[in-house]
C-alpha positions in Angstrom: 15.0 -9.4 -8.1 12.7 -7.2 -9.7 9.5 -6.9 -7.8 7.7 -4.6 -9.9 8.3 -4.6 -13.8 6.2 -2.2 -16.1 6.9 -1.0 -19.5 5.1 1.1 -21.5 1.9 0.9 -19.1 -0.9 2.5 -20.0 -4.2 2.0 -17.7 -8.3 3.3 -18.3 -10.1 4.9 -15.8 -13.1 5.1 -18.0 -11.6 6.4 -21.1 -9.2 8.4 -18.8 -5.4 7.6 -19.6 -4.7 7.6 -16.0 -1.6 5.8 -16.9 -0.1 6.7 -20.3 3.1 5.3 -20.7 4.7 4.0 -17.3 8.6 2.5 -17.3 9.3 1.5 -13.4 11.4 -1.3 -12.0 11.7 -1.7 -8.5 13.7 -4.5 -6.7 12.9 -6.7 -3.3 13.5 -4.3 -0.1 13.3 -0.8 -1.9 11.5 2.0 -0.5 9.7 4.1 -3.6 8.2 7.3 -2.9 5.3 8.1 -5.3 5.0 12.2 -6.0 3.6 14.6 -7.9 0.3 16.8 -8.3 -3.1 15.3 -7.7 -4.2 13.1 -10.3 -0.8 12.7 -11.4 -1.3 8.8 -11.3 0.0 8.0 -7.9 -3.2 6.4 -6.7 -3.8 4.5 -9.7 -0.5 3.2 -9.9 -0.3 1.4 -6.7 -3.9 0.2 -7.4 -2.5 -1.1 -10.3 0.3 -3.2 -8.7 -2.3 -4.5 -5.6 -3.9 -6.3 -9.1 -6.7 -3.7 -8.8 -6.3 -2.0 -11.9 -5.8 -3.7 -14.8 -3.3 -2.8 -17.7 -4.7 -1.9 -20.7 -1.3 -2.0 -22.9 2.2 -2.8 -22.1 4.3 -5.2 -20.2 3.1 -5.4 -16.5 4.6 -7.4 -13.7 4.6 -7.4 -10.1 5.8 -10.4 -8.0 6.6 -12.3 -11.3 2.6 -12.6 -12.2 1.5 -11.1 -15.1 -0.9 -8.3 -14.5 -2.9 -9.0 -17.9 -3.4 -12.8 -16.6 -3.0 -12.9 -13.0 -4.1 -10.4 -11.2 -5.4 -12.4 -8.8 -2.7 -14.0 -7.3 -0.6 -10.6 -7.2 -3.7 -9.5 -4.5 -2.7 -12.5 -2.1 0.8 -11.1 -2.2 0.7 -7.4 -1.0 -1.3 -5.3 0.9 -2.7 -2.4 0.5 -3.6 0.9 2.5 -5.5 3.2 0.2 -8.2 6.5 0.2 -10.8 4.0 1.4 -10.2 1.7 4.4 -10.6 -1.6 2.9 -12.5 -2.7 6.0 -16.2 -3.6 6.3 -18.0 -0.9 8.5 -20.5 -3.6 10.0 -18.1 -5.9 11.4 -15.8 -5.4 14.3 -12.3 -4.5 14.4 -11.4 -7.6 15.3 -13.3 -9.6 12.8 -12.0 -7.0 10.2 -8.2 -7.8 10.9 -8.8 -11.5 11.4 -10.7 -11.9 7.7 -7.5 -10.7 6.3 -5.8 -13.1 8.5 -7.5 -16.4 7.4 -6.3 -15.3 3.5 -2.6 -15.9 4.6 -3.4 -18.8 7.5 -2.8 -16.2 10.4 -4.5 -17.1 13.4 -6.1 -15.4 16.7 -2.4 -14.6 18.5 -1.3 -13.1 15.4 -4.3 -10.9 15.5 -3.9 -9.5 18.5 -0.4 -8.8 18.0 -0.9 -6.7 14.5 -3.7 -5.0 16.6 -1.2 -4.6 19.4 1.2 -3.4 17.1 -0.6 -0.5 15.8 -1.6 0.5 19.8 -5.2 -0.1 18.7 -7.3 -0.1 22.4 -8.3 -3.3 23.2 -11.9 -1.6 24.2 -12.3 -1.1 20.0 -11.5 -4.4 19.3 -15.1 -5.4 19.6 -16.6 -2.2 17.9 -18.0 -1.7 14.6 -15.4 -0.1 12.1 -18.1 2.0 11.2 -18.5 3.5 14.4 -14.7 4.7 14.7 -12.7 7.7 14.0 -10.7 8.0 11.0 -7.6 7.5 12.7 -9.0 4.6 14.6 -9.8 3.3 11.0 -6.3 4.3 9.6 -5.3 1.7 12.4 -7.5 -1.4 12.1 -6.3 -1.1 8.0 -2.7 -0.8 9.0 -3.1 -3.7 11.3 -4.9 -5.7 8.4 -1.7 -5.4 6.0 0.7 -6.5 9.1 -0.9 -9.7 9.7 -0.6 -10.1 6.4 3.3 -10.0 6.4 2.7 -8.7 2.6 6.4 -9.1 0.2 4.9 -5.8 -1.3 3.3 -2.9 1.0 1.4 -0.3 -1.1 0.7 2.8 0.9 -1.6 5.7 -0.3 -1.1 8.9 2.2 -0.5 6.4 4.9 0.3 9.2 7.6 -3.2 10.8 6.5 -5.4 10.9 9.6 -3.5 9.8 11.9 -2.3 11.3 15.2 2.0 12.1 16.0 1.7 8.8 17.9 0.3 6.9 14.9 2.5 8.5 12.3 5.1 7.6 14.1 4.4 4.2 14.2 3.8 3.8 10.3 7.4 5.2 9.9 8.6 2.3 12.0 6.3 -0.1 10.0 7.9 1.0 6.7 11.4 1.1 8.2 10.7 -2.9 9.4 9.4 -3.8 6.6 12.1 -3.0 4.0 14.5 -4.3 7.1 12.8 -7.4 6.0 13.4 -7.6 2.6 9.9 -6.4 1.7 9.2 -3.9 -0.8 7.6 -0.6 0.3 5.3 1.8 -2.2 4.7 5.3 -1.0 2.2 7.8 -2.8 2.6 10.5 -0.4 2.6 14.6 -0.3 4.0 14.8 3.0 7.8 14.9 1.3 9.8 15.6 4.4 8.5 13.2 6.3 8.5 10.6 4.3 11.9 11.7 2.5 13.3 10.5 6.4 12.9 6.9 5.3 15.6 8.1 2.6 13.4 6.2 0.0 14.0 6.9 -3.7 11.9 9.6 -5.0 10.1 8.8 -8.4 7.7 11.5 -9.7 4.7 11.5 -11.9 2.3 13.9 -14.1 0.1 13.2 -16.4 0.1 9.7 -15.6 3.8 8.6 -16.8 6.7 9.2 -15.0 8.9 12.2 -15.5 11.6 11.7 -13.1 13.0 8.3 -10.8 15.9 9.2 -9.6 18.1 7.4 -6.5 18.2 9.4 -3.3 21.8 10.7 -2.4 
């Protein structure tokens, strides 16, 4: 089953082509890796498929909902880790992870375990995002996609920020994922590391894509 479906995409930032002509399919429990030069796309391009960014021409699907209609419902389907955190800086960690939590029904136990699962100490859970470390941050976000259990992950420079420990631990959380028949997006320049999740490499500049080919 395709879960991603774009033809001919082309999406504005301002009256920026940031996408000008995108072709991808990808089906349920692929890993894609996202490369290429800064402002090449990648960014936009998973924004795009969180139901972010809309499509200003072509054929656009993700999850079977149309991006030109439904961009909406495609946002209750994935998650996404971007630049940004995605988390409010004036509530705690864990009112942060359990807001994402109520979208899908999650409760309290499954808070604690996402929390749990990223090794996030339990003397942050009661601390103002805004007071933490970038990595503590990279954290709290990661543990707001896994209580999500998300079909599609979207991942912008996940490892960015983050300690051995931590980077570690997002490898695992891609390799689980997939295990589980989700779908895994990786914008990433860290190519080796990310290459050991054997994902299949798609590149882009200029905001189409130039090259998708399968990894051996």
């Amino acid at each position: 089953m395709s879960v991603v479906r774009l033809h001919q995409v082309v999406a504005l930032l301002g009256d920026f082509p940031a996408l000008a002509g995108v072709d991808l399919s990808v089906e349920a429990g692929e890993v894609v890796l996202f490369q290429g030069a800064n402002g090449a796309g990648k960014t936009t391009l998973l924004r795009l498929c969180a139901g972010l960014v809309a499509p200003t021409a072509g054929t656009a699907e993700v999850l079977g909902h149309d991006l030109h209609e439904q961009r909406r419902a495609v946002r209750r389907r994935v998650g996404l880790v971007g630049h940004g955190s995605g988390l409010y800086g004036d509530l705690t960690v864990s009112e942060n992870v359990a807001f994402w939590a109520g979208l899908v029904g999650a409760g309290t136990a499954e808070v604690e375990q996402a929390l749990h699962r990223l090794e996030v100490a339990p003397r942050l859970h009661d601390v103002a995002v805004g007071r933490l470390s970038t990595g503590q941050r990279k954290r709290t976000a990661l543990a707001s996609v896994v209580v999500r259990r998300p079909e599609l992950w979207l991942l912008d420079e996940p490892h960015a920020g983050l300690d051995q420990r931590g980077r570690d631990i997002v490898d695992q959380l891609i390799r689980e994922a997939a295990a589980a028949g989700a779908t895994v997006l990786v914008a990433s320049h860290e190519l080796d590391r990310v290459g050991s999740l054997h994902p299949r490499p798609v590149t882009l500049a200029g905001g189409i894509i130039r090259e998708a080919d399968h990894a051996s």
